[in-house]
FIDREN-230622 format. One line per 2 residues: number of its first residue (from 1); for each residue x, y negated, z negated of N, C-alpha, C. Coordinates in nm, 2 decimals, m for minus. Layout:
NUM> X,Y,Z,X,Y,Z,X,Y,Z | ...
This chain:
1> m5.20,16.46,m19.35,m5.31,16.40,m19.27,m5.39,16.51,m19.21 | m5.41,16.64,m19.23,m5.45,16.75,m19.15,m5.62,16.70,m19.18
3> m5.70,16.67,m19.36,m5.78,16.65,m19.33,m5.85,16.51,m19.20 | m5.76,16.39,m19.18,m5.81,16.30,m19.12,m5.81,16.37,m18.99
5> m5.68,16.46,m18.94,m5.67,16.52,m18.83,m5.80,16.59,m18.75 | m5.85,16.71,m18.86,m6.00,16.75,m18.89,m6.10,16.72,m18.84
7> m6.09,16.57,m18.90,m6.22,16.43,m18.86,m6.25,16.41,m18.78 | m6.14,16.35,m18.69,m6.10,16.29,m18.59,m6.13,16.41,m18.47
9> m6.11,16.53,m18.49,m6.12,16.60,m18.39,m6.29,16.64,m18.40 | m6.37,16.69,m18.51,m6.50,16.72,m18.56,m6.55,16.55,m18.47
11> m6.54,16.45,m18.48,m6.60,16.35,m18.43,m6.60,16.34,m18.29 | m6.48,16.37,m18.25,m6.49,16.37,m18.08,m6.53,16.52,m18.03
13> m6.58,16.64,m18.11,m6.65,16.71,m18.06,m6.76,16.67,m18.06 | m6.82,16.60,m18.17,m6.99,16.58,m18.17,m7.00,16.48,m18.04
15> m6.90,16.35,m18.03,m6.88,16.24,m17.96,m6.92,16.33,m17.78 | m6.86,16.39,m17.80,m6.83,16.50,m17.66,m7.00,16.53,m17.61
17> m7.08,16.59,m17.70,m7.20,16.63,m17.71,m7.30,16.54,m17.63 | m7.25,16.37,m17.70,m7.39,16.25,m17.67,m7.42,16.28,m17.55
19> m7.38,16.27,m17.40,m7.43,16.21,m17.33,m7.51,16.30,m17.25 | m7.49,16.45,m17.25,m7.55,16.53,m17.21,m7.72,16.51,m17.28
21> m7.69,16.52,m17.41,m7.84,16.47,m17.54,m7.94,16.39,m17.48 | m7.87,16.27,m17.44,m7.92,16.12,m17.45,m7.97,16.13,m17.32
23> m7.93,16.25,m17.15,m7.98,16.23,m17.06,m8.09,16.33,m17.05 | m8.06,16.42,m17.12,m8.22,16.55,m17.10,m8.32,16.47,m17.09
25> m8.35,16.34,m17.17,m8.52,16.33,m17.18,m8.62,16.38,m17.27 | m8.56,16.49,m17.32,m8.63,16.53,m17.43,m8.60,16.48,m17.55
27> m8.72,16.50,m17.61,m8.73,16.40,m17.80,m8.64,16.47,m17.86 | m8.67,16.60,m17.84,m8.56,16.67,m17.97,m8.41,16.65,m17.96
29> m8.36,16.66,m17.81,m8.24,16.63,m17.76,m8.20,16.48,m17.81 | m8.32,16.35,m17.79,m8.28,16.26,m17.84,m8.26,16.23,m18.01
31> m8.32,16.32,m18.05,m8.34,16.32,m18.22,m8.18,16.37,m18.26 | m8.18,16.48,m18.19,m8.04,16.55,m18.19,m7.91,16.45,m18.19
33> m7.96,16.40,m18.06,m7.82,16.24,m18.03,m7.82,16.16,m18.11 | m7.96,16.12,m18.26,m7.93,16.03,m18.29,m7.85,16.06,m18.46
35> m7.88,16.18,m18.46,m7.86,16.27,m18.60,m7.72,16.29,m18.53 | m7.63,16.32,m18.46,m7.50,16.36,m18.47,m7.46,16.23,m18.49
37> m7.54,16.12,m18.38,m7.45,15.96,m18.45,m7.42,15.92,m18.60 | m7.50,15.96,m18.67,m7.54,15.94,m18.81,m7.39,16.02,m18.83
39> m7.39,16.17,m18.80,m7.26,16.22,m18.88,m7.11,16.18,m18.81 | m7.13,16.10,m18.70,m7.02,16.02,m18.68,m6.98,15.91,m18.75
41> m7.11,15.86,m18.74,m7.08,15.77,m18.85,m7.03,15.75,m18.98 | m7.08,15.84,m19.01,m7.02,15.89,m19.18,m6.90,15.92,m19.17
43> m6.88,16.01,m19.06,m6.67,16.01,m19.07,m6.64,15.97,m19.01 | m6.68,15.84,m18.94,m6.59,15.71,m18.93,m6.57,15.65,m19.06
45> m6.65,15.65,m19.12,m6.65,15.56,m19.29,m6.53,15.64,m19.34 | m6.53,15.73,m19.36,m6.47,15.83,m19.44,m6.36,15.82,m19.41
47> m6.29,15.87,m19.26,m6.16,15.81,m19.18,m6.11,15.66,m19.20 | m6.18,15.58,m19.21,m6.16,15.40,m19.20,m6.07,15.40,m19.39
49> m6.19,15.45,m19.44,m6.17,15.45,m19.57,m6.03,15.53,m19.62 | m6.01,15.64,m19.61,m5.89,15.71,m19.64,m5.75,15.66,m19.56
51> m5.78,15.58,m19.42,m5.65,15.51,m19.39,m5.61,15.42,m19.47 | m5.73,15.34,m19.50,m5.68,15.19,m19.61,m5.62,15.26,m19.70
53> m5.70,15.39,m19.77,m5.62,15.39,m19.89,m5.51,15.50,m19.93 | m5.48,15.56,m19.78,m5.32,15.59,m19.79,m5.22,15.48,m19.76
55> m5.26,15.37,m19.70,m5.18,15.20,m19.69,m5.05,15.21,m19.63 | m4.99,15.33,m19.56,m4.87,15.31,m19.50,m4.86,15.23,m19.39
57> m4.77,15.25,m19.31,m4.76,15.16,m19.20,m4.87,15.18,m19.10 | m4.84,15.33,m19.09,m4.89,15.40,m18.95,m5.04,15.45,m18.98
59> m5.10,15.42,m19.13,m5.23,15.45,m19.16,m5.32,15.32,m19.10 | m5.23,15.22,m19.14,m5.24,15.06,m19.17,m5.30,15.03,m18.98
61> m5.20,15.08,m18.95,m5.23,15.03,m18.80,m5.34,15.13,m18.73 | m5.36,15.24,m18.77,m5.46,15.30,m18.72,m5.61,15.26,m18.79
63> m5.59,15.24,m18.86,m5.74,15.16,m18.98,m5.79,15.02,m18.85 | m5.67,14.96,m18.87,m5.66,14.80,m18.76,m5.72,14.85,m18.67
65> m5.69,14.96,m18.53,m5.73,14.96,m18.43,m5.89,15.04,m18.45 | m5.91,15.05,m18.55,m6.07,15.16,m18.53,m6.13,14.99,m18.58
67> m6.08,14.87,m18.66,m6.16,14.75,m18.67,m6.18,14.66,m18.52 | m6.04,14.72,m18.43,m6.06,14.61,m18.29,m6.16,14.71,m18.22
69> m6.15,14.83,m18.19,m6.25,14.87,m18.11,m6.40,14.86,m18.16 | m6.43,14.86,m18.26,m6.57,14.80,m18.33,m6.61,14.67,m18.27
71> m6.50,14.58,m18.27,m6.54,14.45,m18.26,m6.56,14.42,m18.09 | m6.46,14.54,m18.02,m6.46,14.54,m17.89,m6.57,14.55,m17.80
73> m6.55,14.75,m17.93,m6.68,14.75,m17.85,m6.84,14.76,m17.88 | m6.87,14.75,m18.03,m6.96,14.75,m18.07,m7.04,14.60,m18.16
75> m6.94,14.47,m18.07,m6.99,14.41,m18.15,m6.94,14.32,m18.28 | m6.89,14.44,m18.33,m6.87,14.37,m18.50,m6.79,14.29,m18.49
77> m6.89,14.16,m18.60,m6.81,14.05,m18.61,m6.69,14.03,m18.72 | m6.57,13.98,m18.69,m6.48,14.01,m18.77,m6.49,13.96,m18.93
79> m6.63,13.89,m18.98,m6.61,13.86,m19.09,m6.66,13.94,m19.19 | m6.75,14.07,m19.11,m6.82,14.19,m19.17,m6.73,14.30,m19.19
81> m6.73,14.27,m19.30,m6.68,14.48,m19.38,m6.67,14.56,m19.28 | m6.56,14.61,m19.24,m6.62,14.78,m19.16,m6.71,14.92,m19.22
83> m6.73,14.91,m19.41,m6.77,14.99,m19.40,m6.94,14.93,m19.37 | m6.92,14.80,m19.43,m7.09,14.76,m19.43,m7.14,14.76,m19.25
85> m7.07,14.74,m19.17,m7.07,14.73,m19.01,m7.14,14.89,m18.96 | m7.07,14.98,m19.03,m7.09,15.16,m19.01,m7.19,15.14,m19.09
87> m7.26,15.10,m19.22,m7.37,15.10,m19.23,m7.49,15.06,m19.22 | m7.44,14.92,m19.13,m7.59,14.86,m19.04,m7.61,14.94,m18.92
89> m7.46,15.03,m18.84,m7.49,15.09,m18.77,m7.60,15.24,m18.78 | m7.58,15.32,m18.90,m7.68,15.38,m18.97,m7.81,15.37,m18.98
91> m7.79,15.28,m19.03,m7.98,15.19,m19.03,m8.05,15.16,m18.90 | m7.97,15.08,m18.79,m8.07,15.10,m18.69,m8.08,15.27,m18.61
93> m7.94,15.33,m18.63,m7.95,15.46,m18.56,m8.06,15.55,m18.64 | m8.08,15.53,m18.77,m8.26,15.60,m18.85,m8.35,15.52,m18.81
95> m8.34,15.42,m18.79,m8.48,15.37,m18.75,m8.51,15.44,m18.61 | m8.42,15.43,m18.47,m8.47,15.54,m18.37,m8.52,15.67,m18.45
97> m8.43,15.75,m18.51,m8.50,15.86,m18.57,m8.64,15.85,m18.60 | m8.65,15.78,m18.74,m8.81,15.77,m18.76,m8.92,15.75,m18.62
99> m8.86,15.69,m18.55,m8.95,15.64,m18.44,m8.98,15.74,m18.33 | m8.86,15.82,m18.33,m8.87,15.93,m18.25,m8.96,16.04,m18.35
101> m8.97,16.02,m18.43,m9.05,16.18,m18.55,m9.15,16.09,m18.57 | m9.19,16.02,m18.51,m9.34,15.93,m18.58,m9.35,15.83,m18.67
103> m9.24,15.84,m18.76,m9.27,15.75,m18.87,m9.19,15.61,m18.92 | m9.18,15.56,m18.81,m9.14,15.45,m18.84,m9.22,15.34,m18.79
């Protein structure tokens, strides 16, 4: 598990970063916050994904609780995919982007 280990730690560094980003005020800082969400994002997929398909007990239950805190706290309805859920999250987190660079 060293790579999930990796993950998990690379994510709550970037995680660590937001809130400082998201209070400067500044575009680039916010451009910044919304571009590290994106690569949270992605290794959340990646982490979600590799627990299912190592399937042991203790992968099994850690997959489970990254599906209750989604639904906890982001929302997600339980009849949506987690990975499609991480990729609607994607989508609106680029649309800020584009909108913050002009072009959306």
């Amino acid at each position: 598990m060293s790579f999930l280990s990796e993950s998990i730690i690379k994510c709550e560094e970037l995680r660590s970063t937001l809130p400082s980003l998201r209070a400067s005020g500044r575009v680039e800082d916010l451009i910044l916050y919304y571009e590290r969400m994106l690569e949270i994002a992605d290794r959340q997929a990646t982490i979600y994904t590799r627990l299912r398909l190592i399937g042991d007990k203790d992968s099994t239950q850690v997959a489970d609780e990254m599906l209750h805190a989604a639904e906890q706290l982001w929302g997600k309805h339980a009849a949506v995919d987690m990975i499609e859920f991480i990729g609607m999250m994607k989508e609106e987190v680029q649309m800020h982007i584009w909108a913050l660079k002009g072009k959306g």
